[in-house]
N, C-alpha and C positions, 0 to 999 in steps of 0.2 A: 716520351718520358724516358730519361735515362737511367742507368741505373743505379745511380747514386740516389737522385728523387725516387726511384723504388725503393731502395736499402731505408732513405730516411723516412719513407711513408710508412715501410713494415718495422720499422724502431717504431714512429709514433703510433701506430695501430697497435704494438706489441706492446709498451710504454701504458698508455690510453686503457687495453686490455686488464693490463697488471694491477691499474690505478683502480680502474672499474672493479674487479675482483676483490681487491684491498678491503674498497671503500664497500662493497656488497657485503663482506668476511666482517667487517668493525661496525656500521652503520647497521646491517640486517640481521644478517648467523647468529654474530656473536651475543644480543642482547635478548633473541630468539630460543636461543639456546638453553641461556642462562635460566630467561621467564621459562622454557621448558622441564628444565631440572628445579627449578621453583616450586614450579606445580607439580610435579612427579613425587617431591618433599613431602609437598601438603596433602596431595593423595594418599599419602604412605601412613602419613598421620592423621589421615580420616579415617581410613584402613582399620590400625592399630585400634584406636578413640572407639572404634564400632566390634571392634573382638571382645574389647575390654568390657563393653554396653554389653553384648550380648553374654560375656560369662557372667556378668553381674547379674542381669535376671536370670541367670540360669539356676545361679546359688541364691538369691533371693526371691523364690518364685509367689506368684501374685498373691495377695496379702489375703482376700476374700475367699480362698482356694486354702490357704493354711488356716485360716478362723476355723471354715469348715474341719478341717483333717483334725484341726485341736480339741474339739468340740467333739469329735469321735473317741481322739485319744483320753479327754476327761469321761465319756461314756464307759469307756474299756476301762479304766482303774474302778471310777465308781462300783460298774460289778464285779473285779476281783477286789479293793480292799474296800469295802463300804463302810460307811462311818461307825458303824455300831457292828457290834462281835456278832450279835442275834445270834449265840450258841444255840437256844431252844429253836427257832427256825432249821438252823445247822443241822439238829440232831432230829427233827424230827422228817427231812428233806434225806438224811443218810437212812432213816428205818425205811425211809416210801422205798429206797434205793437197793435198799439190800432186798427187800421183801421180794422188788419188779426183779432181781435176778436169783432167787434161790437162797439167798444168806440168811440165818437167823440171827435178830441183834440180840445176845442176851444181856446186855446191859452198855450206858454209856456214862463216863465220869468225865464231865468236863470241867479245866483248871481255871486259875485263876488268870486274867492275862494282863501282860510286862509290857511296858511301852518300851520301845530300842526305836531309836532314832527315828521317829512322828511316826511308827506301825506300832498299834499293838497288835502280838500273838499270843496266843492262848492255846494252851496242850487239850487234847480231847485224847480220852483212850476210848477205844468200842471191843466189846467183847464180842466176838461173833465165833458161828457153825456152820462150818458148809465146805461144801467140795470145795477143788483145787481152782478151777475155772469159773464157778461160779464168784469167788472170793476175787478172782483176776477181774474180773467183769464189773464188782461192786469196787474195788480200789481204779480201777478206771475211768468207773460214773462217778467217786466222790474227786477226782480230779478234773472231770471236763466240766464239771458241773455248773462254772461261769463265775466261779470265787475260787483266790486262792487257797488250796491248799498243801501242805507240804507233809508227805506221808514220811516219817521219820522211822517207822519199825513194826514188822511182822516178825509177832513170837506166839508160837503154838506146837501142838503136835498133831497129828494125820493118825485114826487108828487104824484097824485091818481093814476097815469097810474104806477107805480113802476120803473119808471125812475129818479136814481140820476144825480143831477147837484153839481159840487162841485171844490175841489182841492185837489191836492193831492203834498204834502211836500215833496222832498226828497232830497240827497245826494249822490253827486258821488264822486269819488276816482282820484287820480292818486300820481306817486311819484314825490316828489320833489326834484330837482338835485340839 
């Protein structure tokens, strides 16, 4: 073999090589490639599609799960603003209250009550006697007591023995139909 049939064997093998390479690079890679950045797209936007799914129930969580939670939250108004005033209930729940911690009721005036936007409130004054703490102890049973109410005003005096005499202002709840 001489070496020009070498020279033009390794042109055509070289040639052949380049052609091979081309046609691998256009015909295989390249449409390879493309379907691979394709799907790399489409994954991306499965990805996203599945973030968006998943905050979506996150803020809308399962419907039988809020019925339930609603259905507690109607529980908890009904016993703080309940449909009817039932002052007499009221006041006679606040004597049981003061009596169970020391306080003497000596009297209670309950008002008239004003509907403001679907709540009526209705003023009650209570006249009461008793220690400093004891008095603390009855204005913190007439507020946990599982209805609203809103203590508006403590006025009295304390004589030498540390006994107040006084009144005490407040506001009850209920809805109006």
């Amino acid at each position: 073999m001489s070496s020009r049939e070498a020279r033009k064997r390794f042109c055509g093998m070289t040639v052949f090589s380049a052609m091979l390479g081309a046609a691998f690079y256009f015909f295989l890679y390249a449409p390879q490639w493309e379907e691979l950045q394709t799907k790399e797209a489409e994954a991306a936007e499965i990805r996203r599609v599945m973030a968006e799914t998943a905050a979506f129930r996150k803020s809308h969580p399962d419907p039988v799960k809020e019925q339930g939670k609603a259905e507690t939250r109607n529980r908890l108004v009904e016993s703080l603003l309940p449909r009817r005033l039932e002052q007499g209930a009221f006041l006679m729940e606040a004597e049981k209250r003061a009596a169970a911690v020391g306080i003497k009721l000596l009297g209670a005036v309950p008002g008239d009550g004003a509907e403001t936007g679907g709540v009526v409130r209705a003023p009650v004054r209570l006249s009461v006697r008793g220690d400093y703490f004891s008095l603390l102890d009855f204005l913190y049973s007439l507020e946990q007591r599982g209805r609203f109410v809103k203590i508006d005003a403590v006025r009295g005096k304390t004589d030498n023995g540390g006994v107040f005499t006084g009144t005490v202002d407040l506001h009850i709840y209920a809805r109006s139909l």
